[in-house]
N, C-alpha and C positions, 0 to 999 in steps of 0.2 A: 743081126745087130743094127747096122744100118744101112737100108737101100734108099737112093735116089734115082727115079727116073727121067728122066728127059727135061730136067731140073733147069730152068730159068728165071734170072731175074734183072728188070731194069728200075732203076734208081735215077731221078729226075734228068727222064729222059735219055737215059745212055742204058745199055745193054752192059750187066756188070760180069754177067752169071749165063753162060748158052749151052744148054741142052747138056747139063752134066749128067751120068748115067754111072754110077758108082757101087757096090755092092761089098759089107767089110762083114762079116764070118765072127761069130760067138769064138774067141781064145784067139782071134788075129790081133796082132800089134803092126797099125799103119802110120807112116809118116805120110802128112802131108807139105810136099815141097813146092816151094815159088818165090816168085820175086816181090816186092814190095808192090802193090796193086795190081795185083794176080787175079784177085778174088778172095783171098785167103779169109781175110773177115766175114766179109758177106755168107762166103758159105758155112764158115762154124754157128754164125750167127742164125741162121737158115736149122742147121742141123739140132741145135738146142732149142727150137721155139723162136726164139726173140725175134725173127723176122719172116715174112710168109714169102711164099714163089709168086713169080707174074705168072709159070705155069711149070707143069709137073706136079711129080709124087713123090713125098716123102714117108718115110715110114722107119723110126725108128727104136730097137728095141722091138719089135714087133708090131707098136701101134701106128698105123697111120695116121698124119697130120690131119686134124678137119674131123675126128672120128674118134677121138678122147682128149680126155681134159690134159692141155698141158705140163700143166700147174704140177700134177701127179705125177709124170714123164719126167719134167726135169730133179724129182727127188732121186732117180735113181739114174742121173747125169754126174759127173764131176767133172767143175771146169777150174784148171789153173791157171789163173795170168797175171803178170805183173801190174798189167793195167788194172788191177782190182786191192792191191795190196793198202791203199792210203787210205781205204774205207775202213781197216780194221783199225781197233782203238790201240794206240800205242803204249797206254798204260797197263793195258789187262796182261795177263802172263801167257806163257805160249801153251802153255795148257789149256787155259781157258780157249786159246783162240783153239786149236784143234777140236773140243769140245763143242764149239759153237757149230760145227760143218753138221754135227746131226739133229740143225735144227732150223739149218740154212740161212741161218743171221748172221752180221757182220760183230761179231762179239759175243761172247754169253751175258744172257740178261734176264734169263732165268736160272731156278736150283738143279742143277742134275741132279740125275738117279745116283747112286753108288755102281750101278753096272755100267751107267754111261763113264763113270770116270776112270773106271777099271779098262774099258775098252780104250777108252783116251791113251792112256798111262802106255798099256801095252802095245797101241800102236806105235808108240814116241818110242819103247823099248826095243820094238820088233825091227826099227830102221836105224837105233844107237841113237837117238838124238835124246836121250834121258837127262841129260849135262845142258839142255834148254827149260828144263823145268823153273819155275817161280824165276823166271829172264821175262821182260817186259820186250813186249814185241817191240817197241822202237828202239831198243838197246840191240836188236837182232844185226847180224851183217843183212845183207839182201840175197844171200846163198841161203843163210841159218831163214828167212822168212820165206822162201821159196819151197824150202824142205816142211816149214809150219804148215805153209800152203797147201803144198800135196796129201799131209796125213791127215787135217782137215777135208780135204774133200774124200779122203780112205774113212772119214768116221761116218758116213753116211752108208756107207759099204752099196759105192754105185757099179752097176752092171758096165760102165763105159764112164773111163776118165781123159778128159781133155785136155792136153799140156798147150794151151798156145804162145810158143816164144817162150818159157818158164826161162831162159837164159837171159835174156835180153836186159842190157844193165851190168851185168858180171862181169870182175876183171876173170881172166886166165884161169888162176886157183880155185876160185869159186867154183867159173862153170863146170869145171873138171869135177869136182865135187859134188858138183849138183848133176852131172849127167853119171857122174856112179852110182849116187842115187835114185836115179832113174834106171838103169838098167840092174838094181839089183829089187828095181819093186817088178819090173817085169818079168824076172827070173820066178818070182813067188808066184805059186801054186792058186794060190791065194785070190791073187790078182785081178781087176777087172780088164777087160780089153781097153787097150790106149790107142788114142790118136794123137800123134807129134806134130806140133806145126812148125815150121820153120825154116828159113831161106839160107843156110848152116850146112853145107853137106859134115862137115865135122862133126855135124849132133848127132847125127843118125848112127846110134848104137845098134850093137849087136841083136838084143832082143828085140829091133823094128825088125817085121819079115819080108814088109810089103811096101812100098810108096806110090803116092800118086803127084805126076808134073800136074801142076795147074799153072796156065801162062794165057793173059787179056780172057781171063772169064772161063778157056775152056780146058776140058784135061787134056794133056799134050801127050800121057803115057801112063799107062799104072801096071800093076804086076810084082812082080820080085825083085827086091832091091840086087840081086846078084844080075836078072837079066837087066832091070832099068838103068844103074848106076855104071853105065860106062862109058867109056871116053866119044865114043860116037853118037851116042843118046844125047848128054847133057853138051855136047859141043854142038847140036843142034838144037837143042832145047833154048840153050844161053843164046845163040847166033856169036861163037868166038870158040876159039881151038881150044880145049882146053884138056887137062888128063887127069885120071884118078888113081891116086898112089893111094896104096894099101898096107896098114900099120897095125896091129893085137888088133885085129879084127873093125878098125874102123878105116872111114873113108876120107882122103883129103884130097883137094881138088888146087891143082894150080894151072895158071894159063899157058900156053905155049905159043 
């Protein structure tokens, strides 16, 4: 699904990115965890295309970077992030906006098929969000345009979907809502493999299997969220004492 080898990158003049070595499995659901300039960016950005290594190997979905057309690669990518949500047209309906994800534009502005709207329809059905229909996406909460977000990039039917931060912006009830929504698309059979990003230990639902620490550019730990996620890990990970209480199967972290 996707390997990195001995993956670096420097950015005018500093080292952002050092020798990451990462390996994520066809049906795995990884989170990736860190702190606010970690690297977090750079390497999704890296992992999609949009920015190349000063050295290593990337290879994913099976293709290597340098050795097929991008362009191609990222059709069968799905990225969700809040930092993309103002590009969509406000006026259009949240149909339309799901509809537009299999065609990778920010809006529909062409006629669909009748199959492409039936696929629309029953994606919006398949996650309840039906009570969004003929709703103008700027009438949306930022939870209801988050959830527009994800079935949108589900209309492309990508082999690997990327959440990054999809919380970021939510009060409480929202995010709660939008991370049920997340763990009940990971439940589906259905489903592409996901990668979480997020600096949250709270986000990290049940259906994540796997996470990787990233902290100043390199991975700090990866593995199984049951071995990684405990109080001795992340209280060395952080540099601060801290512990992980555990609640209907999610994790939350206070300091001590």
């Amino acid at each position: 699904m996707i390997s990195l080898k001995n993956v670096s990158k420097v950015l005018d003049e500093k080292q952002v990115l050092k020798n990451i070595n990462w390996d994520i499995h066809t049906g795995e659901n990884w989170v990736l965890f860190g702190l606010n300039g970690s690297g977090k960016t750079t390497l999704l950005s890296i992992i999609t295309g949009y920015l190349w290594t000063s050295s290593g190997q990337v290879t994913v979905l099976g293709k290597e970077f340098g050795k097929y057309p991008l362009y191609e690669l990222r059709k069968q990518i799905g990225v969700v992030s809040s930092s993309i949500d103002y590009l969509m047209p406000g006026y259009d309906y949240a149909e339309n906006i799901v509809l537009s994800g299999k065609y990778a534009s920010f809006g529909l502005h062409k006629d669909p098929n009748q199959n492409d709207i039936d696929f629309a329809l029953s994606i919006m059905e398949r996650f309840c969000c039906t009570d969004l229909i003929h709703r103008t996406f700027e009438t949306l909460s930022q939870g209801q345009k988050q959830k527009v977000m994800i079935m949108r990039a589900l209309m492309a039917k990508p082999k690997l979907l990327i959440l990054d931060e999809p919380c970021a912006g939510l009060d409480v009830l929202a995010r709660e809502q939008l991370l049920e929504f997340i763990n009940a698309l990971g439940e589906d059979p259905k489903a592409p493999s996901m990668l979480y990003v997020t600096h949250h230990v709270e986000e990290i639902l049940p259906t994540f299997k796997y996470i990787t620490l990233l902290r100043d550019g390199q991975i700090y730990a990866k593995g199984s969220i049951n071995n990684i996620l405990t109080d001795q890990m992340l209280s060395d990970f952080l540099g601060r004492d801290v512990k992980i209480d555990q609640f209907n199967q999610r994790n939350y972290l206070k300091f001590t």
